[in-house]
C-alpha positions as CSV (number, residue, x, y, z in Angstrom):
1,X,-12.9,7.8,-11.8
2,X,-9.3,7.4,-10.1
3,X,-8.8,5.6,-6.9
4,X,-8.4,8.7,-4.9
5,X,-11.7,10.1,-6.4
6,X,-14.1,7.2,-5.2
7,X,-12.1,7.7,-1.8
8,X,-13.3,11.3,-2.0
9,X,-16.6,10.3,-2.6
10,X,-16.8,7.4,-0.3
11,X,-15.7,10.3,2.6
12,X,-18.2,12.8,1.3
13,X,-21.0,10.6,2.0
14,X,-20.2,10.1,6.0
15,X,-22.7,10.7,8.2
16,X,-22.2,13.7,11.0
17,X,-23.3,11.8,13.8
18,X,-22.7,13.2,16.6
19,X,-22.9,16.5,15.5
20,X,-19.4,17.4,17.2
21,X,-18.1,15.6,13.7
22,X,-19.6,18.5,11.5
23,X,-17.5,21.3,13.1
24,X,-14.3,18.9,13.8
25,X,-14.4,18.0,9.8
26,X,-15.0,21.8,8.8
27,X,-11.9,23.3,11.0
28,X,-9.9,20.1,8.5
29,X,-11.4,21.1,5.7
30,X,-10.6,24.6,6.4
31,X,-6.9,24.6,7.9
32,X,-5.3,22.6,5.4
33,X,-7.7,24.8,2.7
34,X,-5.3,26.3,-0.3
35,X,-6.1,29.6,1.4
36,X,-7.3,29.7,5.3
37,X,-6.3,33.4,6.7
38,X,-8.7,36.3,7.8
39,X,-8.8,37.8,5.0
40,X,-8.7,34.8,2.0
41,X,-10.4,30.7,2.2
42,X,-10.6,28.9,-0.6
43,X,-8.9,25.6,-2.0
44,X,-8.9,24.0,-5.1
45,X,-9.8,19.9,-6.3
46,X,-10.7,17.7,-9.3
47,X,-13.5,16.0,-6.9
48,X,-16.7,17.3,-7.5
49,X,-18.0,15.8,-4.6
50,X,-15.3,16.8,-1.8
51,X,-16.4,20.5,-3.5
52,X,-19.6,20.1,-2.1
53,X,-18.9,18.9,0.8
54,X,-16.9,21.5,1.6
55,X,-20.2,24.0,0.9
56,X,-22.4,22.4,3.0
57,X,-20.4,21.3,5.9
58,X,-18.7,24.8,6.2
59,X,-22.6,27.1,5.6
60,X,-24.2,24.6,7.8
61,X,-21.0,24.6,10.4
62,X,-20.6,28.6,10.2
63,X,-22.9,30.1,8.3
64,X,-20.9,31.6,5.6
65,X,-21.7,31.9,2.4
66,X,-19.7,29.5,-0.3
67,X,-19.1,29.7,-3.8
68,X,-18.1,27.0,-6.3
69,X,-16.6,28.1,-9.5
70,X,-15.3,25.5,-12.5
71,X,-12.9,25.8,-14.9
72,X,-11.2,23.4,-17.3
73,X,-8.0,21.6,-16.0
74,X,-4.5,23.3,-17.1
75,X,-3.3,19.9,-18.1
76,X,-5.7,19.8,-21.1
77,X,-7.2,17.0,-20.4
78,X,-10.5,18.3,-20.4
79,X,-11.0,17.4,-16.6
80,X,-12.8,20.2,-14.3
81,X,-11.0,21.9,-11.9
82,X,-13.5,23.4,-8.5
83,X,-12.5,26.4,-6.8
84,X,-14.7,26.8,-3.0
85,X,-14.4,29.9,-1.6
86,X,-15.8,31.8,1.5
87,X,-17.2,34.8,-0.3
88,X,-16.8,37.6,1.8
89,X,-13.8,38.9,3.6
90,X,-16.2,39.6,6.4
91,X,-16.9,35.8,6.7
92,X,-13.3,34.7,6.3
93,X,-12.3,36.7,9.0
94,X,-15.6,35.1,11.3
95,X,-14.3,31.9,10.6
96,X,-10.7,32.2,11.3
97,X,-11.5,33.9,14.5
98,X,-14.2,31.0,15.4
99,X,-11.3,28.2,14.7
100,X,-9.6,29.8,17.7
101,X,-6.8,31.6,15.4
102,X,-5.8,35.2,15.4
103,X,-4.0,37.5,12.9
104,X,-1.1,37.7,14.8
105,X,-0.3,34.3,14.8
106,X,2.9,33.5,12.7
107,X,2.7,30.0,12.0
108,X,-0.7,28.2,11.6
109,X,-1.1,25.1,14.3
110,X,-3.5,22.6,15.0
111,X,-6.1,24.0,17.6
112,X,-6.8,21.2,19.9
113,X,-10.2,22.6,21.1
114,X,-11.8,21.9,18.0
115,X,-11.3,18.6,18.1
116,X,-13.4,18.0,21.3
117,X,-13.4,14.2,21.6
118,X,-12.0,11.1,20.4
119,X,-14.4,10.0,18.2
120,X,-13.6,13.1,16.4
121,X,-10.3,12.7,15.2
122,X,-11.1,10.9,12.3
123,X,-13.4,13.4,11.2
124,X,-11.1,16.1,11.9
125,X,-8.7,13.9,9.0
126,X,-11.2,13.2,6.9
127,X,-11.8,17.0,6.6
128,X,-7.9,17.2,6.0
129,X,-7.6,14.5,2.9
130,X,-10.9,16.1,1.3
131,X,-9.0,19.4,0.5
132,X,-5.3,18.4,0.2
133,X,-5.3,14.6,0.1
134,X,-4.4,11.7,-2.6
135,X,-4.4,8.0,-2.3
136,X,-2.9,6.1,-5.1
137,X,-4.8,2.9,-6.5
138,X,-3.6,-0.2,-4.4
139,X,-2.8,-2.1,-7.9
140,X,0.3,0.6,-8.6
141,X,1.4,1.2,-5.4
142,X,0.6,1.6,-1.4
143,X,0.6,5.4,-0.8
144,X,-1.5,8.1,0.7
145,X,-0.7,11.8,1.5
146,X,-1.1,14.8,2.3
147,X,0.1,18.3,0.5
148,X,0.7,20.5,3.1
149,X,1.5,23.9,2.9
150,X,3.3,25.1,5.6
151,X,6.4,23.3,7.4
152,X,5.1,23.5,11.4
153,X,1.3,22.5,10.4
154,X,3.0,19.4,8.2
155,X,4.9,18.6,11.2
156,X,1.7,18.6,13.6
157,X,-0.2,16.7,11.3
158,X,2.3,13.9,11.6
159,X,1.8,14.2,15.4
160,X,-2.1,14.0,14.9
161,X,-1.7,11.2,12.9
162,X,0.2,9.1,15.4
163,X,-2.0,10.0,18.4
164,X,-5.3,9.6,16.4
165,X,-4.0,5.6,15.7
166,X,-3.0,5.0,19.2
167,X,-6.3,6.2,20.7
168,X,-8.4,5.0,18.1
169,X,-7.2,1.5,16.5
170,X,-4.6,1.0,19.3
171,X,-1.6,1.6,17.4
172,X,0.9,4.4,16.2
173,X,0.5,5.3,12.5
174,X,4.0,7.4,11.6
175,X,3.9,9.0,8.7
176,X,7.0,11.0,7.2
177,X,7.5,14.1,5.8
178,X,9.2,15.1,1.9
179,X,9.0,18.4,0.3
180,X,7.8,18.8,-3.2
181,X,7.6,22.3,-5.3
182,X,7.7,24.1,-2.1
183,X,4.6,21.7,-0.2
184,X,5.3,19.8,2.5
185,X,4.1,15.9,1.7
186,X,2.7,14.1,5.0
187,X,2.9,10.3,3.4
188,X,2.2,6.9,4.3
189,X,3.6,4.0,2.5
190,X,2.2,0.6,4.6
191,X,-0.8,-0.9,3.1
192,X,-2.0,-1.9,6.8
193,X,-1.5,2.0,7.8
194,X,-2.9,3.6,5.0
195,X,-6.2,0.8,5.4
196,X,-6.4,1.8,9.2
197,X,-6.6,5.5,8.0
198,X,-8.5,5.2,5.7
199,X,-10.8,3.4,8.0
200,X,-10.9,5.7,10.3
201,X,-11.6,8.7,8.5
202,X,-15.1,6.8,7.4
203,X,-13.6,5.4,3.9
204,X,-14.1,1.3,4.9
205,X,-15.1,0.4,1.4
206,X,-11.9,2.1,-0.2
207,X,-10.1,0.4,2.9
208,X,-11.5,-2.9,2.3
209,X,-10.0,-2.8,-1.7
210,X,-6.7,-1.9,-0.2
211,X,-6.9,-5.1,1.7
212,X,-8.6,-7.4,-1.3
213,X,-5.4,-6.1,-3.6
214,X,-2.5,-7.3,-0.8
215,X,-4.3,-10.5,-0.3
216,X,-4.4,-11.2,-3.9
217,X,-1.2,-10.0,-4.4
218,X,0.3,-12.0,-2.0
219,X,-1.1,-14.9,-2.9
220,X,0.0,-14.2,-6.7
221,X,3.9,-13.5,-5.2
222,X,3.4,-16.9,-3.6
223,X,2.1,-18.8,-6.1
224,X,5.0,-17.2,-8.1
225,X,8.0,-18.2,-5.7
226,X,6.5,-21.8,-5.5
227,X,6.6,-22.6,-9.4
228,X,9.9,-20.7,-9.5
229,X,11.3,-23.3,-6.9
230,X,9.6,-26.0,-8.7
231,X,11.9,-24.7,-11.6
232,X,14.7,-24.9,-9.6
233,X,14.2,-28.2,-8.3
234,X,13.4,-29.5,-11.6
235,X,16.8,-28.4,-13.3
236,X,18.6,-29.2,-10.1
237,X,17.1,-32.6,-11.0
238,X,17.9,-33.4,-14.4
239,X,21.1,-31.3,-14.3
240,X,22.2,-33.9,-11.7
241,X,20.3,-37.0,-13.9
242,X,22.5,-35.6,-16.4
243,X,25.8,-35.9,-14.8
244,X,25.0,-39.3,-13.8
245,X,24.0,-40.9,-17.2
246,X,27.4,-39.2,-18.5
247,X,29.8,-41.0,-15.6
248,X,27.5,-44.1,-16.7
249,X,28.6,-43.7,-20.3
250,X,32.3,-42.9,-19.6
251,X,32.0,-46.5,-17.4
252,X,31.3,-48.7,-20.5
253,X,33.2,-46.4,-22.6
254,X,36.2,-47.4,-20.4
255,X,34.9,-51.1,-20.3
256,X,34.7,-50.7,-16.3
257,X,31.1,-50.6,-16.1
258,X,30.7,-55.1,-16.2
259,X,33.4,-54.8,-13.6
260,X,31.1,-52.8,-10.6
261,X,29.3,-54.6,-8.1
262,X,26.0,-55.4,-8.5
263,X,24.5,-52.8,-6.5
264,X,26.3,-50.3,-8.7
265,X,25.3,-51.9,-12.4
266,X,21.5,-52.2,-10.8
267,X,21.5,-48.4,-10.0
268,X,23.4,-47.7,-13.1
269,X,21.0,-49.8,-14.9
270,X,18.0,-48.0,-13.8
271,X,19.3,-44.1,-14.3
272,X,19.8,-45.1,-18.0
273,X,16.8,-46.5,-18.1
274,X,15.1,-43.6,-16.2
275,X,17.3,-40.4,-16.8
276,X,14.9,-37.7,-16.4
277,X,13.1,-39.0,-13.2
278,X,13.8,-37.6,-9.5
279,X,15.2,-39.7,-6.9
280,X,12.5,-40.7,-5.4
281,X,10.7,-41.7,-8.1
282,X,13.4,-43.8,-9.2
283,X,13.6,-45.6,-5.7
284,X,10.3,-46.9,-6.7
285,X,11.5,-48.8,-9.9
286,X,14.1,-50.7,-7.9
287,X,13.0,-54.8,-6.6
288,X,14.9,-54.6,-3.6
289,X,13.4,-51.5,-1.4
290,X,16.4,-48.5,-1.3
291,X,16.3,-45.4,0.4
292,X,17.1,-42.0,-1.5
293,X,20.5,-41.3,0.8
294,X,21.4,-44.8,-0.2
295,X,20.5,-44.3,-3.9
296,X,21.9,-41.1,-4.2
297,X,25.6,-42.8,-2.7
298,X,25.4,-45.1,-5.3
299,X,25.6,-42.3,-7.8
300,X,27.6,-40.4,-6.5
301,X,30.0,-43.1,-6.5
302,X,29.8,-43.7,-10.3
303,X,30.5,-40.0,-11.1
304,X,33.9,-40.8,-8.7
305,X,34.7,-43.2,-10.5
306,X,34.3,-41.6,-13.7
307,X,36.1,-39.1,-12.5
308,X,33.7,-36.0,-12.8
């Protein structure tokens, strides 16, 4: 089962308490449907469980009569597709007219008086992703959306959206809008957004892997970015250890190195004897204590005078 399916279920199984919830969640379910006008509802999913969820919120909210049909997938992948639908016309018209829309209407909007109180926004969105929602698995990517068909109601969604965090979790949620094969795509792309949604559409176990995946994964990326600087310090290290064994070696070559003062020979002394150590750890094999600045001069002095 995909990430976006357990989601489904996860929603499916929220309880309707207060009872205001049930009729927020049906108008969702019903105005982002496939089909929501007075003479057609009906929309289509892969999640058996959103499927009956639909049924029984909208007979128990409305008292039509639902039918679920399955077929196989198209993509051949022997997966089920579920088609809920309002059975009579009769009812579909009922229904519409009970949201507080009307025939005449030429765009389809969010009706505000359905959505009595606070509490019941995230109901009202949970209804929303059940029928034309996706959430892809944290471990691929951070997105959720929503396929929405008309340009207005995609637009009003976003607005929901944003409202719904500020009075709910205290903080604007802003989705954005793309089109794809003529639906309008509501999308979120922060993992903190998408949690915070998810959260408070009644999903807070899918929520809480969202946040187990960025914790881990952050802490992989920094675990990551420390060996990588390790590796950098290291051949930063020997590249430099390198250079100075190599002016040490042009020294005696030349017969100059006897002719250095003693602080010079000791340090060149001890890189030979030493090449791959740090500086630090080679300030520890000297008698005499030296600092790393003071050590490091002393190279830096033979590589001069080797003229590297």
């Amino acid at each position: 089962m995909s990430f976006s399916s357990e989601t489904k279920k996860e929603l499916s199984e929220a309880k309707l308490n207060p009872p205001e919830l049930g009729w927020a969640e049906a108008y969702g379910l019903l105005l982002f449907a496939k089909k929501f006008t007075p003479k057609e509802i009906y929309f289509r999913t892969e999640s058996k469980d959103a499927a009956n969820r639909f049924a029984d919120i909208i007979t128990s909210e409305t008292g039509a009569i639902v039918e679920i049909s399955k077929t196989l997938s198209a993509r051949g992948n022997d997966s089920i597709k579920y088609r809920v639908a309002v059975v009579s016309e009769n009812d579909c018209e009922k229904v519409f007219c009970e949201c507080g829309h009307s025939v005449t209407d030429i765009n389809l909007r969010i009706n505000r008086a359905n959505i009595g109180f606070e509490v019941c926004m995230g109901a009202f969105l949970r209804g929303a992703f059940l029928t034309c929602g996706n959430v892809s698995s944290p471990e691929t990517e951070y997105r959720l959306e929503f396929c929405v068909r008309h340009k207005v109601l995609s637009e009003e969604l976003c607005r929901f959206i944003e409202e719904a965090g500020e009075s709910v979790i205290g903080r604007r949620i802003t989705p954005k809008i793309s089109v794809r094969r003529g639906n309008y795509i509501v999308y979120i792309k922060d993992s903190e957004d998408i949690s915070d949604l998810l959260t408070m559409m009644g999903a807070g176990g899918a929520s809480m892997t969202i946040m187990q995946v960025k914790i881990l994964r952050n802490a992989e990326n920094n675990r990551i970015r420390a060996i990588n600087s390790q590796i950098a310090n290291t051949d930063k290290t020997l590249s430099a250890a390198a250079k100075q064994v190599q002016a040490i070696e042009i020294l005696r070559s030349d017969g100059r190195l006897g002719e250095l003062s003693d602080e010079l020979r000791e340090a060149a002394e001890m890189r030979e004897r030493y090449p791959l150590v740090s500086l630090k750890e080679l300030c520890e094999h000297f008698d005499k204590p030296i600092s790393k600045s003071g050590l490091n001069h002393r190279l830096n002095k033979l590589i001069e005078l080797a003229g590297l």
